[in-house]
C-alpha positions in Angstrom: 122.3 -42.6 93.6 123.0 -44.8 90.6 120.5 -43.6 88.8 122.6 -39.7 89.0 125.8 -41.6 88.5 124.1 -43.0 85.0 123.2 -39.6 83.8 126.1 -38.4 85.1 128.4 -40.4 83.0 125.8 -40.4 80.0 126.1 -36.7 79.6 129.9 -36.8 80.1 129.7 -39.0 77.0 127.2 -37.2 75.0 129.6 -34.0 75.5 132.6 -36.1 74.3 130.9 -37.1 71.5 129.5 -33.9 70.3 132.8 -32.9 71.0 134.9 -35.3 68.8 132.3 -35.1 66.1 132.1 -31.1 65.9 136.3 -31.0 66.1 136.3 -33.9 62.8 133.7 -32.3 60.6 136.3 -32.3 57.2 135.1 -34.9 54.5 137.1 -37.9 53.8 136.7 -40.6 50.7 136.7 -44.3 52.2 137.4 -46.7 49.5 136.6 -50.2 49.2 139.9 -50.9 47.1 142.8 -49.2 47.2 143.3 -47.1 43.9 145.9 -49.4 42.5 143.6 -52.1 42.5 140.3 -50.3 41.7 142.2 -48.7 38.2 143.6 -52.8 37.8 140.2 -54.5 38.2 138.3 -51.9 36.4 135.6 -50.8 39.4 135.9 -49.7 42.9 133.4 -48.1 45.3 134.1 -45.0 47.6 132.0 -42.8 49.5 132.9 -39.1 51.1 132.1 -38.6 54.2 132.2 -36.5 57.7 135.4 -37.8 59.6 133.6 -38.2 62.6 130.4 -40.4 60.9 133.6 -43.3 59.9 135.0 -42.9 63.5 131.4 -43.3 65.4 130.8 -46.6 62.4 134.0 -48.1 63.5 133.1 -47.9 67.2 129.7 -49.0 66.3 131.2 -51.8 64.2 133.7 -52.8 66.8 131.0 -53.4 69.3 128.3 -55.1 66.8 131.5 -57.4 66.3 132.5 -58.1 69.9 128.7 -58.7 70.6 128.6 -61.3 68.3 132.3 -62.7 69.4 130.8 -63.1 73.0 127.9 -65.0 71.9 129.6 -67.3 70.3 131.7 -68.0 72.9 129.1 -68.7 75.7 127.3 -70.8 73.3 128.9 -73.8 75.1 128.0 -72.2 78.7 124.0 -71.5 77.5 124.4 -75.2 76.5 125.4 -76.5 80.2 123.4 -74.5 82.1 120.2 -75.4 79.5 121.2 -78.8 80.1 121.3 -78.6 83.8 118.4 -77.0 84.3 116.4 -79.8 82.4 118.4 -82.1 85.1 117.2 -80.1 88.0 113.6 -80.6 86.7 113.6 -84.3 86.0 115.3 -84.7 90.2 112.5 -82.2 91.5 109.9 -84.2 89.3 111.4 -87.7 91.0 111.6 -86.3 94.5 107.9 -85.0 94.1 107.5 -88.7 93.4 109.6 -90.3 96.2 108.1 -88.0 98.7 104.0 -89.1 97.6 104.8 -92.8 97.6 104.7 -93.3 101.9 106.9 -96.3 102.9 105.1 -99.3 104.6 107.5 -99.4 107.6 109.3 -96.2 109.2 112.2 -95.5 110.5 113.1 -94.8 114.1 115.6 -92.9 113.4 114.0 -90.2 110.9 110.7 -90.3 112.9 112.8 -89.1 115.8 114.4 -86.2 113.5 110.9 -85.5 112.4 110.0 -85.0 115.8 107.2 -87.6 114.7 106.1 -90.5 117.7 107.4 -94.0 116.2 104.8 -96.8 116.4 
């Protein structure tokens, strides 16, 4: 069922997008600079272009950008949880330990919750 709800909504999209792209086909220049400042400084850098290739790049750009936004931000939670699973290894290594090393004299009370006979 998910699976057809995946394709489902993937082929929605891919018909959206064809859609946007084949109704934005004109050419438009993107500058670097705007004109003013390109005549001042003495060099600027544009590029013409399919409307809809600078629309999918900003998309694309937006979410390159959020991606990287996010990681940064969970930095400090890949920190913790890095740290607390070294914690959780050094207590399982020490109640490995604690359980090997027998003690001399037992307890009543945990050979009776054992179900063990106490001597």
């Amino acid at each position: 069922m998910m699976r057809m709800l995946r394709l489902l909504f993937l082929s929605i999209l891919g018909i959206a997008l064809v859609a946007v792209a084949s109704a934005n086909r004109e050419l438009v220049t993107l500058r670097l600079l705007p004109e003013e400042l390109d005549s001042f400084l003495g060099f600027g850098w544009s590029v013409q272009l399919p409307l809809f290739v600078a629309i999918f790049a900003g998309i694309v750009a937006g979410l390159g950008i959020g991606f990287v936004w996010e990681w940064f931000r969970e930095a400090k939670h890949r920190a913790a949880a890095s740290q607390h699973k070294r914690e959780a290894g050094r207590l399982e290594r020490e109640v490995s330990r604690l359980k090997a090393e027998k003690p001399e004299v037992e307890d009543d009370v945990l050979a009776l919750l054992e179900g063990r006979k106490a001597g």
